[in-house]
Biopython code that builds the backbone (N, CA, C, O; Angstrom):
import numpy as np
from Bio.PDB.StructureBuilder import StructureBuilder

atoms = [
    (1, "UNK", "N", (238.242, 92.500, 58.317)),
    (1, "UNK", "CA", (237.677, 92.008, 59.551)),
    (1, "UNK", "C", (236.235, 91.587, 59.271)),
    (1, "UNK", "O", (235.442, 92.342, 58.708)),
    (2, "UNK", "N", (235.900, 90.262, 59.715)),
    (2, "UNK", "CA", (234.510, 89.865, 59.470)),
    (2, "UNK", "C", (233.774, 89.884, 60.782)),
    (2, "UNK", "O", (232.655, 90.379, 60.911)),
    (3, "UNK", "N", (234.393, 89.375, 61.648)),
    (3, "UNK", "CA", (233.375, 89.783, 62.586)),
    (3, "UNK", "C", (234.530, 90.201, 63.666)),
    (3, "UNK", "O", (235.745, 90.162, 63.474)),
    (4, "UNK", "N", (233.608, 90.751, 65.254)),
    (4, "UNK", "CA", (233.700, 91.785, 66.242)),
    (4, "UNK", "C", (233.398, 91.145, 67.662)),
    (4, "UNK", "O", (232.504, 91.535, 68.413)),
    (5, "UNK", "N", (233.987, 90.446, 67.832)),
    (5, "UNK", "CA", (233.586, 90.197, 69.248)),
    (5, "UNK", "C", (233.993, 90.578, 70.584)),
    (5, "UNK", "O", (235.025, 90.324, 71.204)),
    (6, "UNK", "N", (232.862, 91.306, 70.924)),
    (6, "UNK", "CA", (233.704, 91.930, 72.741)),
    (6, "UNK", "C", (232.613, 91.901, 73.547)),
    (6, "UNK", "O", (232.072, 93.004, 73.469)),
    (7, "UNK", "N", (232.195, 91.390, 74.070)),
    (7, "UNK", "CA", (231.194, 90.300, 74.878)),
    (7, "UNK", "C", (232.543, 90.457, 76.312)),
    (7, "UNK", "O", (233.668, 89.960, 76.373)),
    (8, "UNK", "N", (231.780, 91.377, 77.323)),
    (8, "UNK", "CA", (231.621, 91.317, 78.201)),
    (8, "UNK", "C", (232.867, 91.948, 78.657)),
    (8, "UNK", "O", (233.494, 91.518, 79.625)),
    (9, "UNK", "N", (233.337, 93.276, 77.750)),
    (9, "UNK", "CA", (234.506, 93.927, 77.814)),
    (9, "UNK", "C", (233.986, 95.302, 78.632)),
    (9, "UNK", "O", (234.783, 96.209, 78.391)),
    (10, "UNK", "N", (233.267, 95.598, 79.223)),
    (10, "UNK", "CA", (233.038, 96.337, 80.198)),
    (10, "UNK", "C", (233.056, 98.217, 79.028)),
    (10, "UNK", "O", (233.675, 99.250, 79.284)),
    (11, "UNK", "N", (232.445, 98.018, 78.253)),
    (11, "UNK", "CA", (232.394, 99.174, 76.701)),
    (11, "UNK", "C", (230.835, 100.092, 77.488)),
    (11, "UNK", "O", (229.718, 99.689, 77.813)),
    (12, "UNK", "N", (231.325, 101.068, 77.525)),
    (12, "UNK", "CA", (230.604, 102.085, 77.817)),
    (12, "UNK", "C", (229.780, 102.441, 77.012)),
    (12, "UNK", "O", (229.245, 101.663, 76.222)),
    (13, "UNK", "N", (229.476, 103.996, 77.095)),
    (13, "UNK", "CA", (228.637, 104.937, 75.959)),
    (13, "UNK", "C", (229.975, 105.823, 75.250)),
    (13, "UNK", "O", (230.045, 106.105, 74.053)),
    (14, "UNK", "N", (230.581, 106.033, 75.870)),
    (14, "UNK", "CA", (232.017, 106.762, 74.795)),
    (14, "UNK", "C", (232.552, 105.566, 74.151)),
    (14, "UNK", "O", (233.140, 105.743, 73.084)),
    (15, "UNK", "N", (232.455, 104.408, 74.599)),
    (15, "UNK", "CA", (233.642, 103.285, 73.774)),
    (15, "UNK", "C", (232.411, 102.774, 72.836)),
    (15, "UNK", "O", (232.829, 102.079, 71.910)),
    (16, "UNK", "N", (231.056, 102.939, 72.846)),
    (16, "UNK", "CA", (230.270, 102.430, 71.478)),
    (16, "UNK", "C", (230.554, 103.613, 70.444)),
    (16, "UNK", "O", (230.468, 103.494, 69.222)),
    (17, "UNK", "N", (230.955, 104.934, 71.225)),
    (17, "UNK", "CA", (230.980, 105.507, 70.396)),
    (17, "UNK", "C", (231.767, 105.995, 69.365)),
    (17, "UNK", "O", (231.390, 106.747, 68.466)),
    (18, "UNK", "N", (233.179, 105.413, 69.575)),
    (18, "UNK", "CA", (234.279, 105.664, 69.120)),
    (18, "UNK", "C", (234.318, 104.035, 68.261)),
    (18, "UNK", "O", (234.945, 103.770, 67.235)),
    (19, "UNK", "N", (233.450, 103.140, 69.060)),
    (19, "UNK", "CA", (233.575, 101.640, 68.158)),
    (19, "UNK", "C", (232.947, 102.111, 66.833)),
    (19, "UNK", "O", (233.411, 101.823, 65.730)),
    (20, "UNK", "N", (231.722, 102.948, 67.064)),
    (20, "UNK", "CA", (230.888, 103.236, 65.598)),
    (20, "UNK", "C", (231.711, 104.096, 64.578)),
    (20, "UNK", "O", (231.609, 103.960, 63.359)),
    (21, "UNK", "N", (232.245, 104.678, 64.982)),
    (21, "UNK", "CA", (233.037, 105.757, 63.892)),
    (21, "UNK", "C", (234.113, 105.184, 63.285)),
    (21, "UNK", "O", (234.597, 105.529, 62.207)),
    (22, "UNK", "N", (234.549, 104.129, 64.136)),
    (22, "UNK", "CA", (235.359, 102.989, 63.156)),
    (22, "UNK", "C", (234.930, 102.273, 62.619)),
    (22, "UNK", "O", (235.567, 101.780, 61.689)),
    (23, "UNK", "N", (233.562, 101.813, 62.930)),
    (23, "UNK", "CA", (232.447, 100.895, 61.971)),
    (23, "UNK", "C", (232.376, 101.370, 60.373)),
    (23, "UNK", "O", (232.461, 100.763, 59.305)),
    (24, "UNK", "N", (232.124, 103.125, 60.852)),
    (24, "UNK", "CA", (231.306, 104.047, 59.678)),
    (24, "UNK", "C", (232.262, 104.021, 58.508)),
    (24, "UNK", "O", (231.980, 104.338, 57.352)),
    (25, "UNK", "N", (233.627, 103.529, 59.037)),
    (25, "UNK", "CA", (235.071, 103.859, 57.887)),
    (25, "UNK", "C", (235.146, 102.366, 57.591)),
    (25, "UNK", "O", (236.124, 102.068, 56.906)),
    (26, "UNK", "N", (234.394, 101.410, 57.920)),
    (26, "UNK", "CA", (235.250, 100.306, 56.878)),
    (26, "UNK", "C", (234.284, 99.965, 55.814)),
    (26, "UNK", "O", (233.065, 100.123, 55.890)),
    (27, "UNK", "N", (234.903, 99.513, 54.874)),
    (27, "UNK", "CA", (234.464, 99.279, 53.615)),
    (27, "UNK", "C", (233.360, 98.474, 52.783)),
    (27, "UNK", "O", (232.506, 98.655, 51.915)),
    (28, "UNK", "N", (234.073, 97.174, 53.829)),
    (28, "UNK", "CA", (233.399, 96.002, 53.763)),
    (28, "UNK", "C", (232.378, 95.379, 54.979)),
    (28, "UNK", "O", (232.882, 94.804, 55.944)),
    (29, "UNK", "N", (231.159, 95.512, 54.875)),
    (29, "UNK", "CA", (230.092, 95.541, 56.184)),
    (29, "UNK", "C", (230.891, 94.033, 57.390)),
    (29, "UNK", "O", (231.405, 92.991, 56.980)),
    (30, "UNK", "N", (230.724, 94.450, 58.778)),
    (30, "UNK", "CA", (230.561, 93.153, 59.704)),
    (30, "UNK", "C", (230.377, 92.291, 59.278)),
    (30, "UNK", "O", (230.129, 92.544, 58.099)),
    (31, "UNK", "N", (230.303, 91.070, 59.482)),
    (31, "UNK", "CA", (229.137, 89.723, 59.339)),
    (31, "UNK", "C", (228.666, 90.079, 60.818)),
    (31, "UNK", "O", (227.436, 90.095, 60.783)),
    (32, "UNK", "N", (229.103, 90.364, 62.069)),
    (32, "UNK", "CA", (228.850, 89.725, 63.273)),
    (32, "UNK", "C", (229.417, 90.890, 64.080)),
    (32, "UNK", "O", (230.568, 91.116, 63.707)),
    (33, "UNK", "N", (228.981, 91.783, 65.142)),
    (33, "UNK", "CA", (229.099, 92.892, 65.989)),
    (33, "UNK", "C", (228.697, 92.301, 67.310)),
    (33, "UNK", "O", (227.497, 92.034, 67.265)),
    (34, "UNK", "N", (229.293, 91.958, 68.601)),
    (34, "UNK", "CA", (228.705, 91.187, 69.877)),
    (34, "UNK", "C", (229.339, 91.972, 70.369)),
    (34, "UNK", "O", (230.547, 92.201, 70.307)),
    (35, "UNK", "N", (228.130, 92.669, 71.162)),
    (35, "UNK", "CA", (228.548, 93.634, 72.623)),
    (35, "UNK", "C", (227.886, 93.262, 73.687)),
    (35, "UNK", "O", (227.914, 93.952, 74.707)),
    (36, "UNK", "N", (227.052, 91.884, 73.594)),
    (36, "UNK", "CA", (226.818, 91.577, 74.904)),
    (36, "UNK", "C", (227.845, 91.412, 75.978)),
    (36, "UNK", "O", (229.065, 91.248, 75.979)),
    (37, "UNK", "N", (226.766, 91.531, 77.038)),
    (37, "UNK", "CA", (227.445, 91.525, 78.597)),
    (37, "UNK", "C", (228.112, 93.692, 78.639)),
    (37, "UNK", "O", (228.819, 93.910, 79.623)),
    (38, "UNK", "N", (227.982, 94.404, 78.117)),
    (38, "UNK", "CA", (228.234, 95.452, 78.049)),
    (38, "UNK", "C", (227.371, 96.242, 78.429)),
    (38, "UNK", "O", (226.321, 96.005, 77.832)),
    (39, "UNK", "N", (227.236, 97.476, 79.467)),
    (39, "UNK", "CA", (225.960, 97.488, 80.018)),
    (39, "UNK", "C", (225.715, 99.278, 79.366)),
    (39, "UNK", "O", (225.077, 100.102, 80.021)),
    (40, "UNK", "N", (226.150, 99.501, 78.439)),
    (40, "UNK", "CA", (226.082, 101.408, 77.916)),
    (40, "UNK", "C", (224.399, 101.518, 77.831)),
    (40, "UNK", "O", (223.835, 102.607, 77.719)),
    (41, "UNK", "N", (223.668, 100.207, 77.901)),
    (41, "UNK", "CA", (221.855, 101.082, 77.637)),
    (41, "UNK", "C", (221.851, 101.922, 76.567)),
    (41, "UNK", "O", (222.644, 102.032, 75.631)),
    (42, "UNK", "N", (220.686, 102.590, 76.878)),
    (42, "UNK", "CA", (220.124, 103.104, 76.106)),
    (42, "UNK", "C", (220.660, 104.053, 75.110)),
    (42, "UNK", "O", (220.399, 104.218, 73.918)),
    (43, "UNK", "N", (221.779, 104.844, 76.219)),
    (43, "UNK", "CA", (222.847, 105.986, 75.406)),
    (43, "UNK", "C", (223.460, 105.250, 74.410)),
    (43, "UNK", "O", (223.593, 105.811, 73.323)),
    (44, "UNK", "N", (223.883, 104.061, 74.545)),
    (44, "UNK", "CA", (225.085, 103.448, 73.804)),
    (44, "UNK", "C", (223.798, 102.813, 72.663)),
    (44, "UNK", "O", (224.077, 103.140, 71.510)),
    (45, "UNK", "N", (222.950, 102.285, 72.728)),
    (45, "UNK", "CA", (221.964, 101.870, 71.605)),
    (45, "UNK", "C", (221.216, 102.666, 70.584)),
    (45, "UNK", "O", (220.433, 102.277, 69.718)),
    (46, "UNK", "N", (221.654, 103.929, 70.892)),
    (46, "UNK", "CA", (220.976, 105.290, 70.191)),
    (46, "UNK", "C", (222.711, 105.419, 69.421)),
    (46, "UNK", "O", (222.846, 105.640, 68.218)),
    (47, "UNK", "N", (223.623, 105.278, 70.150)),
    (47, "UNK", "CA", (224.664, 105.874, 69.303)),
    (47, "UNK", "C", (225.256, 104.433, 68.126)),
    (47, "UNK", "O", (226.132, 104.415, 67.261)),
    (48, "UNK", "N", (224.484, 103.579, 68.530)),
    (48, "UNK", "CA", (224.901, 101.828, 67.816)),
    (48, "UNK", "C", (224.242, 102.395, 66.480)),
    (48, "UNK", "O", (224.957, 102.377, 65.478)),
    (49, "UNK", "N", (222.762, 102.968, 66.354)),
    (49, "UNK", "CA", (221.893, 103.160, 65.205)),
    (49, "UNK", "C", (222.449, 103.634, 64.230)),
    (49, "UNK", "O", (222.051, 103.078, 63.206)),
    (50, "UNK", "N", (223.102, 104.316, 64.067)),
    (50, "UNK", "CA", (223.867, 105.027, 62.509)),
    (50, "UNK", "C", (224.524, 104.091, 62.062)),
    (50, "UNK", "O", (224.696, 104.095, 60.843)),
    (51, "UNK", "N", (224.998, 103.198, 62.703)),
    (51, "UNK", "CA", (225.996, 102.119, 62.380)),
    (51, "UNK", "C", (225.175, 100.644, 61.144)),
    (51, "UNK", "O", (225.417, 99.979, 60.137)),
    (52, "UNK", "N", (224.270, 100.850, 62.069)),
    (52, "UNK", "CA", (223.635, 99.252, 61.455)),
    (52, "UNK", "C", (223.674, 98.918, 60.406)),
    (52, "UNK", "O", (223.418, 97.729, 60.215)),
    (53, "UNK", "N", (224.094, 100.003, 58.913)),
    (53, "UNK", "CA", (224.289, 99.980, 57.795)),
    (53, "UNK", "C", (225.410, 99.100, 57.362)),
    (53, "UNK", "O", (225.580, 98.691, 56.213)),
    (54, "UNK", "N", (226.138, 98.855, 58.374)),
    (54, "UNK", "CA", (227.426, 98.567, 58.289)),
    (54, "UNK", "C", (228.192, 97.339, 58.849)),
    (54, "UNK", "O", (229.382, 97.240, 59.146)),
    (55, "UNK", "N", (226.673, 95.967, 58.942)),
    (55, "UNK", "CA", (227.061, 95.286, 60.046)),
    (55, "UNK", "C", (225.947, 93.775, 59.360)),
    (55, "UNK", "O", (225.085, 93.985, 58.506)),
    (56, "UNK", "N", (226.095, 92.987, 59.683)),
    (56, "UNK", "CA", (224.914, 91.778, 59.211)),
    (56, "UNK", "C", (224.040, 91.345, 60.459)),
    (56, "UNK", "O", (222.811, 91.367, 60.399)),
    (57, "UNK", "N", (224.827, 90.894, 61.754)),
    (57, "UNK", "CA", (224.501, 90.447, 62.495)),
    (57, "UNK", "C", (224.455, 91.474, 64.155)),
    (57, "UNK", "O", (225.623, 91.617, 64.516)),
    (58, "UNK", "N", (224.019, 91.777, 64.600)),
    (58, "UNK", "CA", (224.392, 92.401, 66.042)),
    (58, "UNK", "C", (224.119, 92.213, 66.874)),
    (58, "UNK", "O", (222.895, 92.341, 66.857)),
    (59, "UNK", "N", (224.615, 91.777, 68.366)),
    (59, "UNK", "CA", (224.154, 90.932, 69.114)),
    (59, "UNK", "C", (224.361, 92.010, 70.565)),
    (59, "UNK", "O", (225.407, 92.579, 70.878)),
    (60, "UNK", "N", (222.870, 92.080, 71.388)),
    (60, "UNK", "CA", (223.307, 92.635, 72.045)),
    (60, "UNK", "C", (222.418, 92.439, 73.315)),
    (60, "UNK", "O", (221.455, 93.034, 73.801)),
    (61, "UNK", "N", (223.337, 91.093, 73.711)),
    (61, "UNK", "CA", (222.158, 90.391, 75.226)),
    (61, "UNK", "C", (222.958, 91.417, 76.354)),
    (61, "UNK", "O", (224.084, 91.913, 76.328)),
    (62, "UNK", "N", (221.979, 91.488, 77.233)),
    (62, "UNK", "CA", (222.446, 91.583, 78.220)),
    (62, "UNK", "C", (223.250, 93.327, 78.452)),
    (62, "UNK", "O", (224.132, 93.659, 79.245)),
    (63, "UNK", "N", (222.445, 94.227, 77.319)),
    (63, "UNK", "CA", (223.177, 95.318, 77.734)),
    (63, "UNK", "C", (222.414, 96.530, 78.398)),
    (63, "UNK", "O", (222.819, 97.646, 78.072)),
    (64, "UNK", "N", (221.789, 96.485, 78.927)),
    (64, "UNK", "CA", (220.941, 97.480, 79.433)),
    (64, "UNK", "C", (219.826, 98.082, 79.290)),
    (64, "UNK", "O", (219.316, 98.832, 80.123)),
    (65, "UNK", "N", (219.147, 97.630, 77.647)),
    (65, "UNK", "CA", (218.353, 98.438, 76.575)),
    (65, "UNK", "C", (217.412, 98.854, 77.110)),
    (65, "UNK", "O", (217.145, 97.811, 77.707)),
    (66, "UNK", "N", (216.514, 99.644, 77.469)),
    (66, "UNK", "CA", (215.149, 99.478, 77.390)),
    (66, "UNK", "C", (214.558, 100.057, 76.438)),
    (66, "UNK", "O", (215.160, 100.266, 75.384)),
    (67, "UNK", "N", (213.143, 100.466, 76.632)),
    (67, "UNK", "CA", (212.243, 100.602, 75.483)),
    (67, "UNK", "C", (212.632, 102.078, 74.716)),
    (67, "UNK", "O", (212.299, 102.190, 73.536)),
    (68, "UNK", "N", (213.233, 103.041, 75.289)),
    (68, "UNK", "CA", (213.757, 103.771, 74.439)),
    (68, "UNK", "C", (214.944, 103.277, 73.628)),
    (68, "UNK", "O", (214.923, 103.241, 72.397)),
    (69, "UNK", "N", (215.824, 102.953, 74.256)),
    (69, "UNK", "CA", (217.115, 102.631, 73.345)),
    (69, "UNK", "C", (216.276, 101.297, 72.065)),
    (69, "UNK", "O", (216.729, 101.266, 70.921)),
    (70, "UNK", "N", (215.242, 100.442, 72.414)),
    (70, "UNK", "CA", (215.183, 99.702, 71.272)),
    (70, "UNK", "C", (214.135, 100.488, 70.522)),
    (70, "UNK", "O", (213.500, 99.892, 69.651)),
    (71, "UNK", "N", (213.912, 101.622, 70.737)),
    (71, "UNK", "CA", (213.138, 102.482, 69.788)),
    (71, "UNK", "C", (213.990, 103.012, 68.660)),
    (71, "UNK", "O", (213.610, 103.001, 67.489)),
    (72, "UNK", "N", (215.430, 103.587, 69.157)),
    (72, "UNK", "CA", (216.698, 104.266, 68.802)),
    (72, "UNK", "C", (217.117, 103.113, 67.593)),
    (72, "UNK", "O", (217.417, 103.260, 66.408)),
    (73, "UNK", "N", (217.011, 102.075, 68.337)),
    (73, "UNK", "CA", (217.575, 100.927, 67.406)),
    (73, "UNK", "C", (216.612, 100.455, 66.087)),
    (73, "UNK", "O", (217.072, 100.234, 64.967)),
    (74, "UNK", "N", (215.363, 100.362, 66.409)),
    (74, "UNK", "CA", (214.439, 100.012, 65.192)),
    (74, "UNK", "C", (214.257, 101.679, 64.367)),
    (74, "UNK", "O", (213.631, 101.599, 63.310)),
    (75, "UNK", "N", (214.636, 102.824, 64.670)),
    (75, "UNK", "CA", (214.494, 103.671, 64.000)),
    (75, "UNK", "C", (215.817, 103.881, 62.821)),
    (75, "UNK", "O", (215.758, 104.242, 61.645)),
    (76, "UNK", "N", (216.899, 103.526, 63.603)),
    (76, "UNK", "CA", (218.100, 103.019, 62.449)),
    (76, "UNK", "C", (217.802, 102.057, 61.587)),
    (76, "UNK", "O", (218.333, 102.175, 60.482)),
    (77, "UNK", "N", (217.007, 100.998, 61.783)),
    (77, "UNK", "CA", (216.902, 100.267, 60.958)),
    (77, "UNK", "C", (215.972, 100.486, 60.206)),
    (77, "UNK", "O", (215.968, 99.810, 59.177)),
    (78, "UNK", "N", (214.896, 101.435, 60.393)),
    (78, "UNK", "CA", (213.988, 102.079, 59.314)),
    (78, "UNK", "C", (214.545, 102.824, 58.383)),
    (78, "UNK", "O", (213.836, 103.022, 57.396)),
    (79, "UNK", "N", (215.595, 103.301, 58.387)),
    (79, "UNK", "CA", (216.234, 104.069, 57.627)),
    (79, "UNK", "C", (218.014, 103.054, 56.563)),
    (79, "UNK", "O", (219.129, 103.380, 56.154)),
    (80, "UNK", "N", (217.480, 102.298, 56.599)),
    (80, "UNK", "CA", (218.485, 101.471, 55.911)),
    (80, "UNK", "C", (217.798, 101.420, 54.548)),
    (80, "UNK", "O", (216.751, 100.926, 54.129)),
    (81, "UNK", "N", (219.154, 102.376, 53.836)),
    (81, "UNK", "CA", (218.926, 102.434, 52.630)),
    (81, "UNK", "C", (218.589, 101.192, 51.479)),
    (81, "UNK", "O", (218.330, 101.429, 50.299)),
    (82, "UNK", "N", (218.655, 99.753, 52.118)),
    (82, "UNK", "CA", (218.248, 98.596, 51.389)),
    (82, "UNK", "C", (217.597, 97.425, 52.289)),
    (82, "UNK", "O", (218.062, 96.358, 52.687)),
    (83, "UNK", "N", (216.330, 98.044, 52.453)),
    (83, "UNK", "CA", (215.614, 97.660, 53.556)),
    (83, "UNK", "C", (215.229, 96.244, 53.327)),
    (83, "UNK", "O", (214.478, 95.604, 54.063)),
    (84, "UNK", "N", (215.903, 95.730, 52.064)),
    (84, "UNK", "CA", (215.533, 94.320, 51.949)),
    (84, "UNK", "C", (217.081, 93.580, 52.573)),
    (84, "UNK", "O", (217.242, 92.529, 51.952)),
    (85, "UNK", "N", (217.811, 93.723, 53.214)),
    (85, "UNK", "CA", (219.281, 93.497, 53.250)),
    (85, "UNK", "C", (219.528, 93.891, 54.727)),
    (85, "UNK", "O", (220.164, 94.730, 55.365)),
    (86, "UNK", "N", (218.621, 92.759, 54.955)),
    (86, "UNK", "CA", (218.312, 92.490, 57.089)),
    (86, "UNK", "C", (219.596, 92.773, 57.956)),
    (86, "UNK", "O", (220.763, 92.478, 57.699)),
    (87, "UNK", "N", (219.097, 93.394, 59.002)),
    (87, "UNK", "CA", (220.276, 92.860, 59.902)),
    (87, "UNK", "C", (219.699, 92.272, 61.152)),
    (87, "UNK", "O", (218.778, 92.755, 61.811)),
    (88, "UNK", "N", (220.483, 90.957, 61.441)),
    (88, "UNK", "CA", (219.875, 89.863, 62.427)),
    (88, "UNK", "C", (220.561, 90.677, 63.674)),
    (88, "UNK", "O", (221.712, 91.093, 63.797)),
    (89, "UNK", "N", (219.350, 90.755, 64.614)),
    (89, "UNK", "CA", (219.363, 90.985, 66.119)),
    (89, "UNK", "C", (219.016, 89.917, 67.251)),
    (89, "UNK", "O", (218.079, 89.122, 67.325)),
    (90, "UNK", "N", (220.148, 90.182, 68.157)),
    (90, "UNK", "CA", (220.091, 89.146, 69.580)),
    (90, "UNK", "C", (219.601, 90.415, 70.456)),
    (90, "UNK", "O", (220.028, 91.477, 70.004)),
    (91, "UNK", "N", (218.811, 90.532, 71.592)),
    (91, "UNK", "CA", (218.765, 91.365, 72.608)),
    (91, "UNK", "C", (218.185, 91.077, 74.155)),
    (91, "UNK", "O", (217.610, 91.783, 74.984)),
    (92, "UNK", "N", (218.758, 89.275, 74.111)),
    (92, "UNK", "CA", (218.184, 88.845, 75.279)),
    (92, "UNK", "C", (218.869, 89.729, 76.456)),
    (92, "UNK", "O", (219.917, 90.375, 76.444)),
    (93, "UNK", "N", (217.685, 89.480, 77.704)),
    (93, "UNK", "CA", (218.086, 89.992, 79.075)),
    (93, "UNK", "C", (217.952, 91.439, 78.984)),
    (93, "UNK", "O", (218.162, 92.203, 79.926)),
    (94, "UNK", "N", (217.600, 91.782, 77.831)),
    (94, "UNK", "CA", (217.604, 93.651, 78.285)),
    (94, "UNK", "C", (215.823, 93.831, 79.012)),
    (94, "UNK", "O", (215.095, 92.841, 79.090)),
    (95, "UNK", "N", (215.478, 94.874, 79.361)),
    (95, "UNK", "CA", (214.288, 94.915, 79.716)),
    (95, "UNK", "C", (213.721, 96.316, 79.654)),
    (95, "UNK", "O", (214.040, 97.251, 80.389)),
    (96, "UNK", "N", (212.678, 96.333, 78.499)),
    (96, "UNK", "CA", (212.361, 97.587, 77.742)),
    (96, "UNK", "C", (210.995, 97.298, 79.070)),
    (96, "UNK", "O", (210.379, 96.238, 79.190)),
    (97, "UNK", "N", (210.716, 99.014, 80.256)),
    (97, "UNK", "CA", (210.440, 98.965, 80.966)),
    (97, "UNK", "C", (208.614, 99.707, 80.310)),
    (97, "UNK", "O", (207.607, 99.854, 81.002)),
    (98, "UNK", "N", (208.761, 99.985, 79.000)),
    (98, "UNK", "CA", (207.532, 100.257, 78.664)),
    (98, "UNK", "C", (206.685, 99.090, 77.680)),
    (98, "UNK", "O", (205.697, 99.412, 77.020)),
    (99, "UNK", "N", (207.248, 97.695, 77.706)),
    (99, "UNK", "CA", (206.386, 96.834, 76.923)),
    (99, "UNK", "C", (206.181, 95.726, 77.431)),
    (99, "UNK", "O", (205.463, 94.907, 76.858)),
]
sb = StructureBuilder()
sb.init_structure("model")
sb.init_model(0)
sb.init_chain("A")
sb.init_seg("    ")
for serial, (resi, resn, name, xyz) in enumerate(atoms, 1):
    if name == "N":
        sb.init_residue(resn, " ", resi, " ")
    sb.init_atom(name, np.array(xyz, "f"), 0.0, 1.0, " ", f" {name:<3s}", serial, name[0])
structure = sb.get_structure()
């Protein structure tokens, strides 16, 4: 599977979380993860972070984020064991209420 698209499938904070643990088992990384239009916030963007290892692209307009959950999210990505080996982020429409 190369890429993931579920844009606007109504995915909670239990369904990111059961999406990630199937992320964590495949082999071969994403190209492309789209959960826009999905509204899990902040819970669901803290539980996305372990994942990012495992993904190229992740797109995530329109899901609830605010400034904690994109804290959750840039702290996963501080911790990517090949910090030269990006992963491209979408996160229009969210609204981080502390920036």
């Amino acid at each position: 599977m190369e890429d993931l698209i579920l844009d606007g499938c109504e995915i909670g904070s239990e369904g990111v979380k059961k999406l990630c643990d199937g992320v964590k088992k495949l082999t071969k990384p994403l190209k492309t993860l789209d959960l826009s239009g999905n509204e899990f916030g902040n819970t669901g963007a803290a539980l996305l972070a372990p994942c990012l290892h495992n993904m190229e692209q992740l797109i995530l307009d329109w899901c609830g984020i605010e400034s904690d959950g994109v804290e959750k999210l840039c702290d996963g990505l501080k911790k990517l064991r090949k910090p030269s080996y990006g992963v491209e982020k979408s996160m229009i429409g969210n609204l981080p209420k502390n920036y």
